[in-house]
C-alpha positions as CSV (number, residue, x, y, z in Angstrom):
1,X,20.0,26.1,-39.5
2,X,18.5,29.6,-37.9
3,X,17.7,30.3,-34.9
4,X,14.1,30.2,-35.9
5,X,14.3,27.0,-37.6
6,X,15.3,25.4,-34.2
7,X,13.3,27.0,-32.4
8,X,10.7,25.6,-35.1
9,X,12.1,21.9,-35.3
10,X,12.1,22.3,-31.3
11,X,8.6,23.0,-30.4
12,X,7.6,20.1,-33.3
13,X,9.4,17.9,-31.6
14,X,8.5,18.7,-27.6
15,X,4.5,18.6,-29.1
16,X,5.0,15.0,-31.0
17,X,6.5,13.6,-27.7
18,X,5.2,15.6,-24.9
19,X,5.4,15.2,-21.2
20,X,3.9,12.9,-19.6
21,X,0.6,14.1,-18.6
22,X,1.1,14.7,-15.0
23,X,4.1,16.6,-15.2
24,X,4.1,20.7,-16.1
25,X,6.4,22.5,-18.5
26,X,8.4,23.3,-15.2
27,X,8.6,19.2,-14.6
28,X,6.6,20.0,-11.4
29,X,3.6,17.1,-10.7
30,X,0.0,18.1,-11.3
31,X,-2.1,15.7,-9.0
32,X,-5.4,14.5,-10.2
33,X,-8.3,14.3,-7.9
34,X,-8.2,10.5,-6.1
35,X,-11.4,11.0,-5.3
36,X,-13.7,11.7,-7.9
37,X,-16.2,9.0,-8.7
38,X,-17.9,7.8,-11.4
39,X,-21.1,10.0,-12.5
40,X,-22.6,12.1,-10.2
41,X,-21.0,11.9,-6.6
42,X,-23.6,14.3,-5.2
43,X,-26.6,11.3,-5.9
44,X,-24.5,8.8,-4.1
45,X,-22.8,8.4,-0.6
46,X,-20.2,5.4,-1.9
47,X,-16.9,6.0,-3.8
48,X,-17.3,5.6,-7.1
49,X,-15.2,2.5,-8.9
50,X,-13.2,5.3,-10.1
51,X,-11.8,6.7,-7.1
52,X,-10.4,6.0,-4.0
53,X,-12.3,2.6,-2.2
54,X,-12.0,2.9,1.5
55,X,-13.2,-0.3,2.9
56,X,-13.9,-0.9,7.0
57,X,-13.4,-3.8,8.8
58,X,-14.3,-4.4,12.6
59,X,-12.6,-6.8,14.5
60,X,-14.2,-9.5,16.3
61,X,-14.4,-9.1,19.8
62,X,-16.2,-11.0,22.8
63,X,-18.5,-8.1,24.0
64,X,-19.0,-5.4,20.9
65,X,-20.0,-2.3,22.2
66,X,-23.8,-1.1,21.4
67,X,-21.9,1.9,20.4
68,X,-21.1,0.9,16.9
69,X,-24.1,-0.5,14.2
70,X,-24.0,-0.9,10.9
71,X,-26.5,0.2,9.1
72,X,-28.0,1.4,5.6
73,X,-27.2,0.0,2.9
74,X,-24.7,-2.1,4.7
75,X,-22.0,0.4,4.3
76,X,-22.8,2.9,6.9
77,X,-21.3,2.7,10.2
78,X,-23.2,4.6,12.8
79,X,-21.6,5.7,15.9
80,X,-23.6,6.6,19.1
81,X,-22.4,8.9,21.7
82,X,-20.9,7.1,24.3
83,X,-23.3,6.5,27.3
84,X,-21.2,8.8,30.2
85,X,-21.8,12.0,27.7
86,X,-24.4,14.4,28.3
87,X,-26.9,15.0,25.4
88,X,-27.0,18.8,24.9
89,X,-27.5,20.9,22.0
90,X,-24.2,22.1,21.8
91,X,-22.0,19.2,22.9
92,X,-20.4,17.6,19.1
93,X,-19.8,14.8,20.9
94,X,-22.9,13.9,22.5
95,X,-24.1,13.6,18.6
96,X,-24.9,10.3,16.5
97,X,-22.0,9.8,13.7
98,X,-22.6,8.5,10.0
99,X,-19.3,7.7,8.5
100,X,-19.9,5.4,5.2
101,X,-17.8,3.5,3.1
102,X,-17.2,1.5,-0.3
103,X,-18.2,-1.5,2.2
104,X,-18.1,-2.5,6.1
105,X,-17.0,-6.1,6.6
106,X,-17.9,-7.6,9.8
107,X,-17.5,-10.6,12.2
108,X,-19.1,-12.8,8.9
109,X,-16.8,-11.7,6.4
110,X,-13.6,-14.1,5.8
111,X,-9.9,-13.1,4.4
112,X,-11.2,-14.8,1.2
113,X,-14.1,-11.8,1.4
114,X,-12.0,-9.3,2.0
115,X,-9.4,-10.2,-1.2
116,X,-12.4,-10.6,-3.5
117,X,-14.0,-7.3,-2.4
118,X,-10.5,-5.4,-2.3
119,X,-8.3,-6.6,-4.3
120,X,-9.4,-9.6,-7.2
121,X,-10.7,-7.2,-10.1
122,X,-8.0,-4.9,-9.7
123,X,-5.1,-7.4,-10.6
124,X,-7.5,-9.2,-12.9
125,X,-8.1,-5.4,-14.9
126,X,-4.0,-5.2,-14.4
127,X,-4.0,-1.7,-13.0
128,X,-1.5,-0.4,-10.6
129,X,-2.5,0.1,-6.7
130,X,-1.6,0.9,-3.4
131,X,-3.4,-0.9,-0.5
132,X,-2.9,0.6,2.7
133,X,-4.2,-1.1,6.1
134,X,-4.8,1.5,8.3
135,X,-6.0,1.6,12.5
136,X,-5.5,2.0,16.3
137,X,-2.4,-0.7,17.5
138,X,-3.9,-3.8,18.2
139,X,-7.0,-3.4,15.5
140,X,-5.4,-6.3,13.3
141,X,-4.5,-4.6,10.3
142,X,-1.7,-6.5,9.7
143,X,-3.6,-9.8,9.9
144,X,-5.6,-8.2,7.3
145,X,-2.3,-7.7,5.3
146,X,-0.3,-10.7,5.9
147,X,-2.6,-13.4,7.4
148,X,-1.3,-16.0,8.8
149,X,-0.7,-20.0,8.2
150,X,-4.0,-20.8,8.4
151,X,-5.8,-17.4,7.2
152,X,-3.6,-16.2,4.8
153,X,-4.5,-11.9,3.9
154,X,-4.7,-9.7,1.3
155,X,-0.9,-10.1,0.2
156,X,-0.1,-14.0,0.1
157,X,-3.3,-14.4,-2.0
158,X,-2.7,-11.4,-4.1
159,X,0.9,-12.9,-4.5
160,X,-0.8,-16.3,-5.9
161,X,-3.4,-14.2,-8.4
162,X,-0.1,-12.5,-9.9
163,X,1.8,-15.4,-10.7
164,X,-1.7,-17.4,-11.3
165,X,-2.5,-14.7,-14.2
166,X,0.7,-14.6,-15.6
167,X,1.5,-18.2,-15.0
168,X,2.2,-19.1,-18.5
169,X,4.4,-15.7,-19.8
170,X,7.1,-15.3,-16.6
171,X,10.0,-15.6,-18.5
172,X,12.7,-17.3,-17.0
173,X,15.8,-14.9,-17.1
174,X,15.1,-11.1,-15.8
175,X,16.3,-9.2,-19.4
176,X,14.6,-6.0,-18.4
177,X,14.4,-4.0,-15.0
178,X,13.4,-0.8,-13.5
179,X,16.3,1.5,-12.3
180,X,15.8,4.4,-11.0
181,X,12.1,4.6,-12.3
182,X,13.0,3.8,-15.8
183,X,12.9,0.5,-18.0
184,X,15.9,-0.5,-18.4
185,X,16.6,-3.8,-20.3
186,X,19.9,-5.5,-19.2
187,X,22.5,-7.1,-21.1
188,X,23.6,-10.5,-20.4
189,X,26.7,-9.2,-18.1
190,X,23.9,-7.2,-16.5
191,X,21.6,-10.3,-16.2
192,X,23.8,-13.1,-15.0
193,X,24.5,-10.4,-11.7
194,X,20.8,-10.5,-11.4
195,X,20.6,-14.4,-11.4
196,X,23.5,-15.6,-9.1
197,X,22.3,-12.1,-6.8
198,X,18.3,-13.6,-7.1
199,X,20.0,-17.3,-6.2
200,X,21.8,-16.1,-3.4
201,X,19.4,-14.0,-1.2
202,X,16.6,-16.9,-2.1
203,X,19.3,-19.4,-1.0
204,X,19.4,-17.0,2.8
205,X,15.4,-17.4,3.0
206,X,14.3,-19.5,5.5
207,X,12.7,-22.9,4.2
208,X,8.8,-22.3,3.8
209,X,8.0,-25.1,1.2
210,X,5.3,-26.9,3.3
211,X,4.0,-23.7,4.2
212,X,3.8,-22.5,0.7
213,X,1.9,-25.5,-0.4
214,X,-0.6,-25.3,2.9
215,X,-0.9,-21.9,1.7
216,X,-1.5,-22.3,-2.1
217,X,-4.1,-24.9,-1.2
218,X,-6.6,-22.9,1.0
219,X,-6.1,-20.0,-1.3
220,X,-7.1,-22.4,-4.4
221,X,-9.9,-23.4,-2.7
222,X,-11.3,-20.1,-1.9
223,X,-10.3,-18.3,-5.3
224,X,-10.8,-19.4,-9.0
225,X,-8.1,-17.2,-10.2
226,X,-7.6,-16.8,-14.0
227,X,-4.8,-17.4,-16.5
228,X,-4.1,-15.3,-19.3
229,X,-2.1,-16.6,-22.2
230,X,0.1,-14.6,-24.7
231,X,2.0,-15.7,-27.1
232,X,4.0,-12.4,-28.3
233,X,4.4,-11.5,-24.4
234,X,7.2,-12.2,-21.6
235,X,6.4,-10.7,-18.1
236,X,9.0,-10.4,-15.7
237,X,8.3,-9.7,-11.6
238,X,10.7,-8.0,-9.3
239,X,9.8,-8.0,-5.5
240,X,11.3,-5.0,-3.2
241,X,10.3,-4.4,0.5
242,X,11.0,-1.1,2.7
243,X,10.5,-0.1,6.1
244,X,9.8,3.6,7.4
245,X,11.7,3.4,10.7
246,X,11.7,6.9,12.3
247,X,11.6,8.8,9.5
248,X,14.6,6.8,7.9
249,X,13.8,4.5,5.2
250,X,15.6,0.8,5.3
251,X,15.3,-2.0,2.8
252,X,14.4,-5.2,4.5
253,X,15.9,-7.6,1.7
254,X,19.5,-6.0,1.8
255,X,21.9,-9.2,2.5
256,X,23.9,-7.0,4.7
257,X,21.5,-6.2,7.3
258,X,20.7,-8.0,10.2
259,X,18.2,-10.8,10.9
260,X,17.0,-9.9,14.2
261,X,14.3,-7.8,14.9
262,X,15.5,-4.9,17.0
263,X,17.0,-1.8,15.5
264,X,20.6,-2.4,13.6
265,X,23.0,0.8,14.0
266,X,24.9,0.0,10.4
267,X,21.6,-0.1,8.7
268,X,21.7,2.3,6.1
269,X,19.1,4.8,5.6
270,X,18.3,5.1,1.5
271,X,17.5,8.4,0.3
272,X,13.9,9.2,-1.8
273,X,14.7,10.3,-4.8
274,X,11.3,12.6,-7.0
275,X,12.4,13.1,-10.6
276,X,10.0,14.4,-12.9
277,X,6.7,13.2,-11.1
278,X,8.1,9.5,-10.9
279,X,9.5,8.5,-7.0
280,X,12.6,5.8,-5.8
281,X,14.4,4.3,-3.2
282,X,18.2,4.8,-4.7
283,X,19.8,1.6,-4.3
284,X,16.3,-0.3,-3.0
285,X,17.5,-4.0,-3.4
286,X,15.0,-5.6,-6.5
287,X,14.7,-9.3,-7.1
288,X,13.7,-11.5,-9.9
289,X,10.9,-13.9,-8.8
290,X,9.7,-16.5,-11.0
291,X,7.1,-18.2,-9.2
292,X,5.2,-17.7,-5.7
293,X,7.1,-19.4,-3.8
294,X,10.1,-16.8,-4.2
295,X,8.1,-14.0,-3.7
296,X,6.5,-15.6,-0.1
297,X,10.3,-16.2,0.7
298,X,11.1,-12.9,0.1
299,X,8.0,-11.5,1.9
300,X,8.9,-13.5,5.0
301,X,12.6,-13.1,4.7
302,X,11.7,-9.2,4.9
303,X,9.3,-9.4,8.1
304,X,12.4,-11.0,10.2
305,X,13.9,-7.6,10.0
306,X,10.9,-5.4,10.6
307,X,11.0,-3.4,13.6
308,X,8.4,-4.3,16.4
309,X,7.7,-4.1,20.3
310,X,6.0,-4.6,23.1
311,X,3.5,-1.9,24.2
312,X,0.3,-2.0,27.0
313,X,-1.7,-2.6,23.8
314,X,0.0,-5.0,21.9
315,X,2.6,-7.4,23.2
316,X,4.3,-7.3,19.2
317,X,3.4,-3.5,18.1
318,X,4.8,-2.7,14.5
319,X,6.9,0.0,15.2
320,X,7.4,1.2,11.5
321,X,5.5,1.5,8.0
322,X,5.9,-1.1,5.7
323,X,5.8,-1.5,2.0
324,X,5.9,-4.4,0.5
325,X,6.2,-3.8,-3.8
326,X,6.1,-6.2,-6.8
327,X,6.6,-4.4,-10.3
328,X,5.2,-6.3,-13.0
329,X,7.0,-5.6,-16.8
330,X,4.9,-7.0,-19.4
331,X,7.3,-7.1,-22.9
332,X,5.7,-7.2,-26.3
333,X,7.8,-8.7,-29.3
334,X,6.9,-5.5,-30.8
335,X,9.1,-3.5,-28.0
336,X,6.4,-2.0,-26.0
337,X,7.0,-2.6,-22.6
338,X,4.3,-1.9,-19.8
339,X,4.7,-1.0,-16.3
340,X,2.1,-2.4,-13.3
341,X,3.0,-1.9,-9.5
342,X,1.6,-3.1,-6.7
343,X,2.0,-1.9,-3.5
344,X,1.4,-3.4,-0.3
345,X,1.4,-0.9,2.8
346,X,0.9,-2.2,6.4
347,X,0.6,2.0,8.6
348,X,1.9,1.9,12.0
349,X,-1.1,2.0,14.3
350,X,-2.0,5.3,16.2
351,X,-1.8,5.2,19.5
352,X,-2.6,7.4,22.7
353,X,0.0,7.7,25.1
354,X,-2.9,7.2,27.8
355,X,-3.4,4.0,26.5
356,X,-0.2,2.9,25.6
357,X,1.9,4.0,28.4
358,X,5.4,4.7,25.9
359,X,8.0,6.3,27.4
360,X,11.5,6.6,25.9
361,X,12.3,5.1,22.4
362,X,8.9,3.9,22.6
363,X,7.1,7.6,23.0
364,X,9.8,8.4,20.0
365,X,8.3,5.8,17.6
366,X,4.5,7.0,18.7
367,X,5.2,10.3,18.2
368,X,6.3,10.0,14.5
369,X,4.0,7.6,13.7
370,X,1.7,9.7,14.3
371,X,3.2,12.5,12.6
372,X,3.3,10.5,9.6
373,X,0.0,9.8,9.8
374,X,-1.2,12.9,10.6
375,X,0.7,14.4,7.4
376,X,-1.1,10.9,5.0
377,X,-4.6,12.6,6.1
378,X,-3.8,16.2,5.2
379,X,-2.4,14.8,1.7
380,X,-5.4,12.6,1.5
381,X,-8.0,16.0,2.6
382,X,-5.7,18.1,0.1
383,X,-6.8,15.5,-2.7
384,X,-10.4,15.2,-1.8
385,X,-10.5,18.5,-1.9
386,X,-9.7,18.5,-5.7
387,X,-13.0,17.8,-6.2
388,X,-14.1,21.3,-5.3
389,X,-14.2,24.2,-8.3
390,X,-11.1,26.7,-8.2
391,X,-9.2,24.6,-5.4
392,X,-5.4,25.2,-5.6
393,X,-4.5,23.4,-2.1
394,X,-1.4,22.1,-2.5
395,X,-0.6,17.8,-1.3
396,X,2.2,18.2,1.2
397,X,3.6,15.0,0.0
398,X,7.2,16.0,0.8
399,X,6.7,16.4,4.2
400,X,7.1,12.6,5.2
401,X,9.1,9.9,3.9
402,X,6.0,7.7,4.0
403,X,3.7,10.5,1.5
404,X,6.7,10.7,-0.5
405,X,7.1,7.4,-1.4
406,X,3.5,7.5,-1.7
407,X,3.7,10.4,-4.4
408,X,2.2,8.4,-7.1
409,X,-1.5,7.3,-5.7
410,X,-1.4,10.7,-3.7
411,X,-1.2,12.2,-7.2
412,X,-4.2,10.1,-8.3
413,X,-1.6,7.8,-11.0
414,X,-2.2,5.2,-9.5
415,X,-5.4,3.5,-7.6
416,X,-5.9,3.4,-3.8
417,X,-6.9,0.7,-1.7
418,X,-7.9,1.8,2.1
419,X,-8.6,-1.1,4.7
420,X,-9.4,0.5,8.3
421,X,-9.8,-1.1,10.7
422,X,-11.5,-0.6,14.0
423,X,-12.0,-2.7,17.6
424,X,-15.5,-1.7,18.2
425,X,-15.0,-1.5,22.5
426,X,-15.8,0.9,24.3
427,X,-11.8,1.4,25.5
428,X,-11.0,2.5,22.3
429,X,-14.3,4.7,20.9
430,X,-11.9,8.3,21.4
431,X,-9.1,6.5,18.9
432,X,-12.0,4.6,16.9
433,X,-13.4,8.6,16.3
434,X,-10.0,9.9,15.3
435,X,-9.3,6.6,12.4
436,X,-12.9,6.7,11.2
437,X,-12.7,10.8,10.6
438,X,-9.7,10.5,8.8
439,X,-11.2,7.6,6.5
């Protein structure tokens, strides 16, 4: 064959089975604009279904200040200037504040609300997103996450819709896997390892049967969740769950690390690894769940080893980012074989020093959460800023472990879920005016 020929069969080939769309001839990603709404954004104020949904939730508290009302459509949150600033001309902060989102939820609105609003149609529709819960320390945003025994949150309910949709495909052996971003589908050497290895950590999980069943009963009686039935179809679900400690990245279900909940030396930080627009954890710990019971052990099982603290505003402060993942594989009997991730991210609060009073490791911890966050909004300004003719700003993704492991919904390839949440005092109205400008 010439040189020209291959050249030829060469360029045939790379334009019958291109790149994926995201990715550039130089295997560099191309991010999409997260924002852009459906029709014309310039004749509404909400985010359109198609975008980004930033949702707000106030906390309940015993004397609300007459600060914050909500108002419009009941999506607006207006914020007055607090009542010891002058009202001049010139003074920004003195001035009445509008900041509006896809919807407010306030002290009326339940967990069940919040899942239904958030969350429901998204798994239902089986598209890939990341929820992030995002607010001052002590705002509850982790209560919105996780719930608790009575009240369970966005994940234990969104744990029961998975397993409730797919009830009747989850096959019963894991025969494929992703590795390394890629499908891979194991053989049965490959497959017994995952088995005994899915047996034994689940064995190491603390006993939460009763709890499970409370659980699955409130959640059935505030949800009709649906079930869909295939018969050329297995779908197989693999949990993993990482915390972003300090700018090192753990896994939380590694059967080596410690149980307790203060830092462990010998944990060992995983590396990120980027390869052509798709992002890892190399050597993230994946396990095969089969029903929802597994996957709330795991969930649990991972929170024992999540980093927290006691600070002036919150006697058990999260002192880390969490992600919680489950990666859905649907398999046809014809060999295609679809993807669907959902990721579950609980943000360290920001904090203050003023308020907080941290000092030592404590002021260490503050000060890269908040790097980390500061770095999430530029990446999410970057994005929205798509949206405006001949931008070329570049999303400084790299620049945390937290952005890079959030490469994907950064890069609009997957959907984003923002809950904020806010303690509408008057203690907290500089902080509240730092989260709600960066939602």
């Amino acid at each position: 064959m010439s040189r020209d020929e291959d050249r030829t069969k060469r360029n045939v080939l790379s334009f019958i089975n291109g790149p994926e769309p995201s990715i550039d001839r130089r295997f560099r990603p191309c991010p999409k604009n997260i924002f852009k709404a459906s029709g014309d954004i310039s004749k509404t104020s909400t985010i359109g279904e198609d975008g980004a949904m930033v949702y707000l939730r106030l906390r309940p508290v015993n004397s609300p200040s007459s600060s914050y009302k909500i108002a419009g459509m009941g999506n607006t949150l207006v914020v007055n200037p607090r009542l010891d600033q002058t009202t001049t001309s010139n003074n920004k902060a003195a001035m009445e504040k509008h900041f509006t989102f896809s919807a407010i939820f306030d002290n009326n609105d339940s967990q069940k609300g919040v899942h239904n609003k958030c969350i429901s149609d998204k798994i239902k529709l089986e598209e890939s997103f990341t929820v992030l819960t995002y607010g001052t320390s002590g705002s509850r945003k982790t209560f919105t996450l996780l719930g608790d025994d009575v009240n369970p949150g966005i994940v234990p309910r969104s744990i029961e819709n998975i397993f409730t949709l797919y009830n009747s495909n989850i096959n019963p052996h894991p025969a494929v896997k992703l590795q390394n971003a890629r499908v891979v589908i194991l053989d049965d050497k490959l497959l017994a390892k995952e088995v005994n290895f899915s047996h034994k950590i689940l064995t190491e999980c603390p006993d939460i049967i009763s709890v499970h069943k409370q659980l699955q009963q409130i959640i059935c009686l505030d949800h009709d969740f649906e079930t869909t039935a295939s018969v050329d179809v297995s779908v197989m679900i693999w949990v993993s769950f990482i915390e972003i400690y300090n700018e090192f990245v753990y896994d939380l279900l590694e059967l080596s690390a410690s149980s307790q909940t203060v830092i462990v030396p010998s944990r060992k930080n995983l590396k990120i690894v980027s390869n052509e627009g798709k992002v890892f954890v190399k050597g993230l710990t994946q396990v095969y769940v089969k029903s929802s019971l597994e996957a709330l052990k795991l969930l649990r099982f991972g929170l024992q080893r999540v980093t927290y603290a006691s600070t002036s505003i919150n006697a058990n402060s999260s002192r880390s980012h969490c992600i919680f993942i489950i990666d859905v594989l649907k398999y046809n009997a014809s060999g295609l074989i679809t993807e669907i991730s959902y990721k579950f991210c609980d943000l360290a609060g920001s904090e203050r020093l003023d308020k907080t009073g941290n000092v030592g490791s404590r002021l260490k911890e503050a000060q890269r959460i908040n790097t980390s966050l500061m770095i999430l909004g530029r990446c999410l300004d970057a994005a929205n800023n798509l949206n405006r003719k001949k931008n070329t700003e570049v999303i400084p993704y790299r620049e945390s472990k937290l952005t890079m492991l959030l490469q994907a919904p950064l890069l609009g390839k997957e959907k984003i879920v923002m809950v904020v949440n806010v303690t509408p005092t008057e203690k907290y109205y500089e902080e509240n005016l730092n989260v709600l400008g960066f939602s």
